[in-house]
C-alpha positions as CSV (number, residue, x, y, z in Angstrom):
1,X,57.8,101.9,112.8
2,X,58.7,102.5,116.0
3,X,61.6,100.5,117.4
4,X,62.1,99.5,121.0
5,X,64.3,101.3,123.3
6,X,67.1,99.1,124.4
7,X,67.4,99.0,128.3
8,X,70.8,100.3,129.6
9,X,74.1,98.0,130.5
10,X,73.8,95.6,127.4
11,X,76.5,93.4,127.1
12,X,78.4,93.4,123.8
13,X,77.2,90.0,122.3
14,X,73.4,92.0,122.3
15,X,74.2,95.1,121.4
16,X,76.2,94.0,118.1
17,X,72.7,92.0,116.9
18,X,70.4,94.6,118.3
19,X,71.7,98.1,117.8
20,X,71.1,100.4,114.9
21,X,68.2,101.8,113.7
22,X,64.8,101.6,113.8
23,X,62.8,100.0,111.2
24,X,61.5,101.4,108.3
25,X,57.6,101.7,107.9
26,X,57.4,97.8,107.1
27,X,58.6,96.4,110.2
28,X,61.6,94.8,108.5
29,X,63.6,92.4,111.1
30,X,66.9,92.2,109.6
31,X,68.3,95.5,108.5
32,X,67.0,97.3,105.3
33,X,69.9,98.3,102.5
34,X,69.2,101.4,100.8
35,X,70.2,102.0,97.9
36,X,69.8,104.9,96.6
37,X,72.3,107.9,95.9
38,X,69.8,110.5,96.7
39,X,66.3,110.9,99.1
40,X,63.0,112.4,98.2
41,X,61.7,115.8,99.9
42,X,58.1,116.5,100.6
43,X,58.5,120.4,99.8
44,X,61.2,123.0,98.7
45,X,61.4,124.4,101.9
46,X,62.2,121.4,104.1
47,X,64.4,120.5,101.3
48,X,66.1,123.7,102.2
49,X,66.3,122.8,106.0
50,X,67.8,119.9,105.1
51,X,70.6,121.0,103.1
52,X,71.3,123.9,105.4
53,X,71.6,121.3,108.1
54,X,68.9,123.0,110.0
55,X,66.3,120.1,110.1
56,X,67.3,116.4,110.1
57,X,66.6,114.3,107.0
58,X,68.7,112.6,104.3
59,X,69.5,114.1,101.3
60,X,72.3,112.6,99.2
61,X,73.9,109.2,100.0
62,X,77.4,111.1,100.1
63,X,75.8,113.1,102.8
64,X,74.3,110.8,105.0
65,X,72.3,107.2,104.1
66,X,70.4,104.8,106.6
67,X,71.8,101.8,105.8
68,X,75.3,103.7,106.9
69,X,74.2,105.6,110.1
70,X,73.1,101.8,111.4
71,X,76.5,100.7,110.7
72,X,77.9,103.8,112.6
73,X,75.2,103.4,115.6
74,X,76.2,99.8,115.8
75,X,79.8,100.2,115.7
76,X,79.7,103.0,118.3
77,X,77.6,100.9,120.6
78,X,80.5,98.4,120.5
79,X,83.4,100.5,120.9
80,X,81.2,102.5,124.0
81,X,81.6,106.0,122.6
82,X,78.9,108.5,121.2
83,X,79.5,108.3,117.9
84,X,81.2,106.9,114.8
85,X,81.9,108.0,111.5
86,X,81.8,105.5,108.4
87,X,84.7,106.1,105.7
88,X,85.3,104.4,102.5
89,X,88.7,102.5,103.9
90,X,90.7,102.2,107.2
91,X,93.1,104.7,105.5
92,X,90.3,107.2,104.4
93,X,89.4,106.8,108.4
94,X,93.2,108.2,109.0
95,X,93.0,110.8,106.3
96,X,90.2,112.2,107.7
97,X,91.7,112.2,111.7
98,X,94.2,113.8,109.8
99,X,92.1,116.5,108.1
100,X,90.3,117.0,111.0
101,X,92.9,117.7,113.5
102,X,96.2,119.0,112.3
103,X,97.2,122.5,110.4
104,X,100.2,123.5,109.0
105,X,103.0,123.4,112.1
106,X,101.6,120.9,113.5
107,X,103.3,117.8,115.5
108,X,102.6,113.6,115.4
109,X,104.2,111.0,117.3
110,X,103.3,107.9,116.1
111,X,104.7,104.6,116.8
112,X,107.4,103.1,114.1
113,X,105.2,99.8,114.2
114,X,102.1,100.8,112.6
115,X,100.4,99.6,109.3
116,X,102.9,100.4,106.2
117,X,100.4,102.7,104.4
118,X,99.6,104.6,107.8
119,X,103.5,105.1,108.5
120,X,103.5,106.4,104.7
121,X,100.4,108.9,104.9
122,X,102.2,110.3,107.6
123,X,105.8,110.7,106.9
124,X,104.8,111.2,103.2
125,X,101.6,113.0,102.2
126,X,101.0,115.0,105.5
127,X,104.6,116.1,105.5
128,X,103.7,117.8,102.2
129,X,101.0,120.0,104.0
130,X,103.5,121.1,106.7
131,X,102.9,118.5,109.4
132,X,105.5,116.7,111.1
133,X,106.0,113.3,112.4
134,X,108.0,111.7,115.0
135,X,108.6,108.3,115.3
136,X,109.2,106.5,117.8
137,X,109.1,102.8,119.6
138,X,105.9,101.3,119.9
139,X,106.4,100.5,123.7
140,X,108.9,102.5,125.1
141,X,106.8,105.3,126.8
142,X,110.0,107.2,127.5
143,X,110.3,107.7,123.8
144,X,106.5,109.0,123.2
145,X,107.2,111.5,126.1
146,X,110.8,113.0,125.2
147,X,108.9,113.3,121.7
148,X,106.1,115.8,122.6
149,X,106.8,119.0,121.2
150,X,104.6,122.7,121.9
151,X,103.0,122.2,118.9
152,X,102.7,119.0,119.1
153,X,98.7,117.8,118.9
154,X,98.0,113.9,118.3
155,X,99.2,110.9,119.5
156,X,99.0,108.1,117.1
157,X,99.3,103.9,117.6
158,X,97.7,100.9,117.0
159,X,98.0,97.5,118.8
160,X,98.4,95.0,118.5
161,X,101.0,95.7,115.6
162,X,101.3,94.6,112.0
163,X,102.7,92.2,111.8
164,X,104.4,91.6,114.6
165,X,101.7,92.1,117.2
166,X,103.6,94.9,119.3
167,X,101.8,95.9,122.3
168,X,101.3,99.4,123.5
169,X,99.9,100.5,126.8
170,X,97.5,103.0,125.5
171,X,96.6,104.3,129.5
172,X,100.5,105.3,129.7
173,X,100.1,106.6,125.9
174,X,96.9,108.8,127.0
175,X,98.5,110.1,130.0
176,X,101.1,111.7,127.8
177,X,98.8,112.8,125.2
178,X,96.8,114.7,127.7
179,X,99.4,116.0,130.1
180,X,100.5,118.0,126.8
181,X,97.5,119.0,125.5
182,X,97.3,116.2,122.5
183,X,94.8,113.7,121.7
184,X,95.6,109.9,121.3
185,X,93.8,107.9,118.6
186,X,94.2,104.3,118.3
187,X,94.0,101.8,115.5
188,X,91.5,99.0,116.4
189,X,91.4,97.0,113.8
190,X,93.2,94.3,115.5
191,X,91.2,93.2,118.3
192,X,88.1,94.9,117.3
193,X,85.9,95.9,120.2
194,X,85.0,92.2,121.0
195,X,88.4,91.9,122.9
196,X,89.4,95.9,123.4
197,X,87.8,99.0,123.9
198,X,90.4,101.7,123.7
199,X,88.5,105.0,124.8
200,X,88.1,102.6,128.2
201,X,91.8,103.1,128.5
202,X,92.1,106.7,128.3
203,X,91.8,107.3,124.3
204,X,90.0,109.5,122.2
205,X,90.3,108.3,119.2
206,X,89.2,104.8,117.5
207,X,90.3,104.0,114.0
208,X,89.1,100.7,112.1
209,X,89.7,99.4,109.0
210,X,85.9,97.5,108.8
211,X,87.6,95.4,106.4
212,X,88.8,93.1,108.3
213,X,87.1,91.2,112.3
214,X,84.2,93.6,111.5
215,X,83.1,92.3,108.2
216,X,85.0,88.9,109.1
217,X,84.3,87.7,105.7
218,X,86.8,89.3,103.2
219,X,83.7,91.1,101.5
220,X,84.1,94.4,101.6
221,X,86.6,97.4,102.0
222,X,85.5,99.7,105.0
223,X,86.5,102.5,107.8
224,X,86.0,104.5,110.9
225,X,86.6,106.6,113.2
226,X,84.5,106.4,116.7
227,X,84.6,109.3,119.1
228,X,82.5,111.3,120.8
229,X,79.4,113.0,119.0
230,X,80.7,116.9,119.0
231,X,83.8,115.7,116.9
232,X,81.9,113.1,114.1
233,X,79.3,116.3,113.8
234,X,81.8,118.9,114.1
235,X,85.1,118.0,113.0
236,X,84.5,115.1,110.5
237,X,81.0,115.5,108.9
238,X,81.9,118.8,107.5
239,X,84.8,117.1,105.8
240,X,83.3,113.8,105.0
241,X,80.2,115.4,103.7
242,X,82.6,117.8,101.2
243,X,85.4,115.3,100.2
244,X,83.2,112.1,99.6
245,X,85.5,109.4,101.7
246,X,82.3,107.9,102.3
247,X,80.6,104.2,102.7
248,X,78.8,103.0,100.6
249,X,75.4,101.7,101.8
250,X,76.0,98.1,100.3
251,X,79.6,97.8,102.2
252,X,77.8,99.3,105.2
253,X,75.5,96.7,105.2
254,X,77.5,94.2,105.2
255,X,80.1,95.3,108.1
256,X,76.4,95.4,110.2
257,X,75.5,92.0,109.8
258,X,79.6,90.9,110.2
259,X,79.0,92.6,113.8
260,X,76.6,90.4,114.6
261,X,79.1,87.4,114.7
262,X,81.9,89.5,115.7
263,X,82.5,88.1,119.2
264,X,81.9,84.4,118.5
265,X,84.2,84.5,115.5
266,X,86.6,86.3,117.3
267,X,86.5,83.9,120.1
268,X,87.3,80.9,117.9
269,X,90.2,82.3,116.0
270,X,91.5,83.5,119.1
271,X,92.0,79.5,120.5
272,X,93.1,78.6,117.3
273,X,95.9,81.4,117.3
274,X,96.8,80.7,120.5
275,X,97.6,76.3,119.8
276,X,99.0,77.4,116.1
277,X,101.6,79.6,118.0
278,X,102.3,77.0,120.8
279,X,102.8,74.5,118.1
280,X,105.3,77.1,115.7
281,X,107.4,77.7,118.7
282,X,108.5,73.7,118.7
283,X,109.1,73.8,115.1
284,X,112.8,73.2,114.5
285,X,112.4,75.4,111.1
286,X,110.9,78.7,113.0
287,X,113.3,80.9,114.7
288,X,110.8,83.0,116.6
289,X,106.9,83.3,117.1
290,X,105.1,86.4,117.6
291,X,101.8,86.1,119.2
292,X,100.6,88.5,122.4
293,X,99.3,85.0,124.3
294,X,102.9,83.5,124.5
295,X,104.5,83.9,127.4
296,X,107.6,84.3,125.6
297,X,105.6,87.8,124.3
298,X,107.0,91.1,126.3
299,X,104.2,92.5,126.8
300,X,102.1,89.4,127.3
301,X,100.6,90.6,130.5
302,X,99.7,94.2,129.2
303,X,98.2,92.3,125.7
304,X,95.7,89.8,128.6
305,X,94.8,92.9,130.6
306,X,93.7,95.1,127.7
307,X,92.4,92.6,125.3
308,X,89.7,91.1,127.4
309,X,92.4,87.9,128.2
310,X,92.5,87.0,124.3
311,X,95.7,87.6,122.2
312,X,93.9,87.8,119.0
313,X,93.8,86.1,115.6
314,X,97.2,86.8,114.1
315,X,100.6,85.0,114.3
316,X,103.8,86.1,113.2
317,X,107.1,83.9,113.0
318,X,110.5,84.1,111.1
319,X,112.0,81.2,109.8
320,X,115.0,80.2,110.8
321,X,118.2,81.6,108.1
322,X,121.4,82.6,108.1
323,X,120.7,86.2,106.3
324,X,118.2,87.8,104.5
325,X,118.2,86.4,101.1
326,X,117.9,83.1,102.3
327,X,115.3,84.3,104.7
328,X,113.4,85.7,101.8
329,X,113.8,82.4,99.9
330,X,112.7,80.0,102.5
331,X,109.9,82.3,104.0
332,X,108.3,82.0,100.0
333,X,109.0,78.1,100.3
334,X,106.6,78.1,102.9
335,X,103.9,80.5,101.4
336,X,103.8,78.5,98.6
337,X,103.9,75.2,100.0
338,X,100.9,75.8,101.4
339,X,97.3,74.5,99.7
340,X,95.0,75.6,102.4
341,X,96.0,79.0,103.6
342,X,94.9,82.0,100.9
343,X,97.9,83.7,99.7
344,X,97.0,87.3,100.5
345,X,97.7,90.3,102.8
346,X,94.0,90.7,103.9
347,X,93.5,89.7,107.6
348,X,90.2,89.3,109.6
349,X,88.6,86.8,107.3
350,X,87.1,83.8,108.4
351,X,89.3,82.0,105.7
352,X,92.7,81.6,107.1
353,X,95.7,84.1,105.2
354,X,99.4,84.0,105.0
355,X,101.4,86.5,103.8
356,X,105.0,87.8,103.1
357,X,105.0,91.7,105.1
358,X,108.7,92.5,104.0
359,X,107.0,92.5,100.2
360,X,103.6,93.3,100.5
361,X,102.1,94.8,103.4
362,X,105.3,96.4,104.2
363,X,106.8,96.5,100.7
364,X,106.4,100.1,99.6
365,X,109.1,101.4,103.0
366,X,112.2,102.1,102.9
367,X,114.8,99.3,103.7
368,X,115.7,101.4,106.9
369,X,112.2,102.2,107.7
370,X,111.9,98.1,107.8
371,X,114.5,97.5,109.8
372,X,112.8,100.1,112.6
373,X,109.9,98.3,112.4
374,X,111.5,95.1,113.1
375,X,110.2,93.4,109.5
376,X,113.0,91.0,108.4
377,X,112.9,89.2,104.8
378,X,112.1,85.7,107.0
379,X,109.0,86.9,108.5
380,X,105.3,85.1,107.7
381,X,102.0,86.3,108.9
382,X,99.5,84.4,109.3
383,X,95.9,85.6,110.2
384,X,94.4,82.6,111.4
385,X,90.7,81.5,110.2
386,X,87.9,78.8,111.1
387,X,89.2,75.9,109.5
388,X,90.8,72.9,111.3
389,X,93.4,73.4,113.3
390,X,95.1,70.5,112.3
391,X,95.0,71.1,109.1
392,X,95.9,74.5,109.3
393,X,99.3,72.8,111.0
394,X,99.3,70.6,108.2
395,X,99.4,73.0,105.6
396,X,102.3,74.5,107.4
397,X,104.2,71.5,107.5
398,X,104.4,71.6,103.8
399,X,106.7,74.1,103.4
400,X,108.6,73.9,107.0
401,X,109.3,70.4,106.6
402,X,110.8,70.9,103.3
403,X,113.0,73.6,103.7
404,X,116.3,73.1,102.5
């Protein structure tokens, strides 16, 4: 069936219910799931075509599948670039930037803040393939710049931070990617493009774990990377299509219709973020909130002027001890005081989650590597959901009006 072309200068609210694909030869409304691991050929020869990549068609599901090019046409809509490419994970989406960009010799800079298993890949399984890594502060650009090396050929940061919702300014961050020939990718995952649309700010790169704001639901695992359309076809295809860090059409699906409710989900657990970190700060029990809508944040004003005015859904704070043990100790007082909150380190869900980053998220680094990052054995996160906000206080109030 043929589908309607969508006018020009669609706001993001439309283009998350109304982008994708076109229909299939029933007229279906909402969009079709196929499931199917491979696709029927009239003939031999345009079987051939296909496979040779010289006629366009689907062939294998590991190759390419409708129900995953809608999530990719949707996504890329969002974001405002020409393309995305759908991976089986947020880290399979950094494995293949990885595999897609750097050789042997080459350089990263990537912040010290980033997701633990991102700061691993990096410093641990690229390093084994002869590419280095420099770390450096997430918003000191002085650092990123007195980094860059001749060889050196991606920038890498995402903000806000895990946990601890670290801002970076990514037009600073592009300027000295491209004023040394690198490129500068940036995790998303976040914000999601209903508050931030990095490539707007200068970057070429935008990673997203789908698992989180884009599903919203705590459903499915997911990733991708959106860019522009000589890369995805290019550069990550080839590799994609030959080392099977694919989507699968069932988890595709369901990050497609978790678009469609992106912005209105995000909107709400943005307020409720916002008044749950007001009311932490006057908590006698919590030593410090981190939350990029505070003014007590250091980079409040860059968080409001690239994230659309929102400071997201997730709040950090460390409870107040006299050392780490005891941090550790009270910090699990609270967790599991709680009878509301899930106890787990997903984020993004509509359910509200708290979690311990020092020993899960964040478990696997070093003890030094910690301390760079800023993770302390007192620190909770807490991705905030759609319940109540007074009962979401509540719950809280368990454990911080019980501490010892």
């Amino acid at each position: 069936m043929t589908k309607k072309k969508l006018p020009e200068g669609l706001h993001r609210d439309t283009l998350a219910v109304r982008a994708g694909i076109a229909p299939s030869q029933y007229g279906e409304n909402s969009e079709a799931l196929y499931l199917t691991s491979s696709f029927l050929q009239p003939d031999a020869e345009t079987a051939r075509k296909r496979f040779a990549n010289e006629e366009d068609g689907y062939t294998y599901s590991r190759v390419g599948n409708p129900t995953v090019t809608c999530m990719e046409q949707r996504l890329a809509a969002l974001e405002g670039t020409e393309s995305a490419m759908a991976t089986a994970s947020g880290m399979a989406a950094v494995l293949l930037l990885g595999m897609g960009l750097l050789r042997a010799g080459d350089h990263v800079i990537c912040s010290q803040s980033v997701f633990g298993s991102t700061l691993r890949l990096f410093a641990t399984e690229f390093s084994k393939f002869g590419v280095q890594t420099t770390f450096v502060s997430q918003t000191d650009v002085s650092q990123w710049r007195a980094a860059v090396q001749p060889n050196t050929k991606l920038l890498f940061a995402e903000t806000p931070t895990n946990p601890l919702t670290d801002i970076c300014d990514i037009a600073a961050l592009a300027d000295v990617a491209h004023q040394s020939g690198a490129l500068l990718a940036v995790d998303n995952c976040f914000c999601s493009p209903a508050l931030q649309r990095p490539t707007e700010w200068g970057a070429d790169f935008v990673i997203h774990s789908g698992t989180k704001y884009l599903d919203g639901q705590g459903r499915v695992v997911a990733g991708a990377i959106c860019c522009t359309e000589k890369y995805v076809n290019d550069v990550f295809w080839p590799i994609n299509r030959t080392a099977g860090m694919v989507l699968s059409p069932f988890n595709a699906w369901v990050v497609t219709k978790g678009m469609e409710t992106l912005a209105i989900r995000m909107r709400a657990q943005c307020d409720s973020a916002l008044a749950l970190a007001q009311w932490l700060q006057n908590q006698p029990q919590v030593a410090h909130v981190y939350y990029p809508g505070l003014p007590s944040h250091p980079q409040q004003a860059l968080a409001m002027r690239q994230q659309s005015g929102l400071g997201g859904a997730v709040v950090s704070f460390d409870v107040r001890a006299p050392d780490e043990v005891t941090g550790r100790t009270r910090a699990f007082h609270v967790i599991d005081s709680t009878q509301v909150c899930s106890v787990t380190t997903n984020l993004g869900d509509t359910k509200t989650t708290i979690a311990h980053p020092a020993t899960t998220s964040h478990g696997r680094l070093t003890p030094a590597q910690r301390q760079a990052a800023g993770i302390g054995q007192g620190l909770i996160r807490i991705a905030v959901g759609l319940e109540h906000l007074e009962d979401l206080k509540a719950d809280l109030l368990r454990g911080l009006s019980t501490l010892a």
